[in-house]
N, C-alpha and C positions, 0 to 999 in steps of 0.2 A: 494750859498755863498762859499769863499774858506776854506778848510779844507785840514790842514793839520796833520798829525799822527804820528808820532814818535814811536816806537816799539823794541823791543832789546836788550835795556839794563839791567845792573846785574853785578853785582859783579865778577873780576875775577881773576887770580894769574898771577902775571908780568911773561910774555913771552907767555901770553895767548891769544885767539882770539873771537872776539866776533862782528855778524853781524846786522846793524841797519835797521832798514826799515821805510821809511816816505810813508804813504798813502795819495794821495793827489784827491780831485776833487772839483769841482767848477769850474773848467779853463781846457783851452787847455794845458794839461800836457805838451806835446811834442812839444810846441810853446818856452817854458819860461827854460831861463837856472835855474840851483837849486843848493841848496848850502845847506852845512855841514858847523854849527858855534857850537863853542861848549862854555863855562865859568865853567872856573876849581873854588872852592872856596875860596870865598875876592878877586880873579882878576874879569877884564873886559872880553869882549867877545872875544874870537879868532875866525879870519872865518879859517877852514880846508879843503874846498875842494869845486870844482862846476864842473858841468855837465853842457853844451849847445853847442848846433850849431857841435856838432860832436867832439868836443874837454872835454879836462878835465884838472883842475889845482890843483894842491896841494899847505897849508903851507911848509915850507921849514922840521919845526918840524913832519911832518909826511908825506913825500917824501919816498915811498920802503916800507914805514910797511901798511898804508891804499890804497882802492881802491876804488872807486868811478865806483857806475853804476845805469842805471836805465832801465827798461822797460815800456816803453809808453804804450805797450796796455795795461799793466797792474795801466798804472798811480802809478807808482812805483820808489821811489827811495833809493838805498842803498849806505853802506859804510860799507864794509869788513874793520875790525881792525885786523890786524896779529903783534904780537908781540909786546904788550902791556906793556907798562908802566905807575909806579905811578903817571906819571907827568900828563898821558892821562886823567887823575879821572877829571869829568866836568859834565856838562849836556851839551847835543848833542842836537843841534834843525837843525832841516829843516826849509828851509827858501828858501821863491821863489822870482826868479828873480834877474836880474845884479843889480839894483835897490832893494834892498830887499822893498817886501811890506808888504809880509804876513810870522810869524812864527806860526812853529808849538807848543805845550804846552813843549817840550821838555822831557829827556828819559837818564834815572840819569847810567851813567857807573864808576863804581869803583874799580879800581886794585890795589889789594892790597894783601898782603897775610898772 
């Protein structure tokens, strides 16, 4: 079955950096693009970031401060947070596929100081 993991998150002071990791198995990792969606609190969900087919896209809201990466043999996907702000405070989930079908439980990040 698929599984995904969310890992990372914590508390930190704006202008700070902080690295996420989704551990994923059940599936061909390295078949299926994957995505970083995050929902800050009382909003809806924002998607921030995907990873597939050799490319990578960002929200416009964190274009230059996030990075998105992953390693297949490790069934592994991250998201480097550099230079963090209040607005960033959400829960992060991984989420597979263009089609999203599976998340992960998500992975609570809070900047704040």
């Amino acid at each position: 079955q698929v599984q995904l993991v969310e890992s990372g998150g914590g508390l930190v002071q704006p202008g700070g950096s902080l690295k996420l990791s989704c551990a994923a198995s059940g599936f061909t990792f390295s078949s299926y693009t994957m995505n970083w969606v995050r929902q800050a609190p009382g909003k809806g969900l924002e998607w921030v970031s995907n990873s597939g087919g050799g490319s990578t896209n960002y929200a416009d809201s964190v274009k230059d401060r996030f990075t998105i990466s992953r390693d297949n043999a490790k069934n592994t996907l991250y998201l480097q947070m550099n230079s963090l702000k209040p607005d960033d405070t959400a829960v992060y989930y991984c989420a597979k596929g263009w089609v999203v079908d599976y998340w992960g439980q998500g992975t609570q990040v809070t900047v704040s100081s």
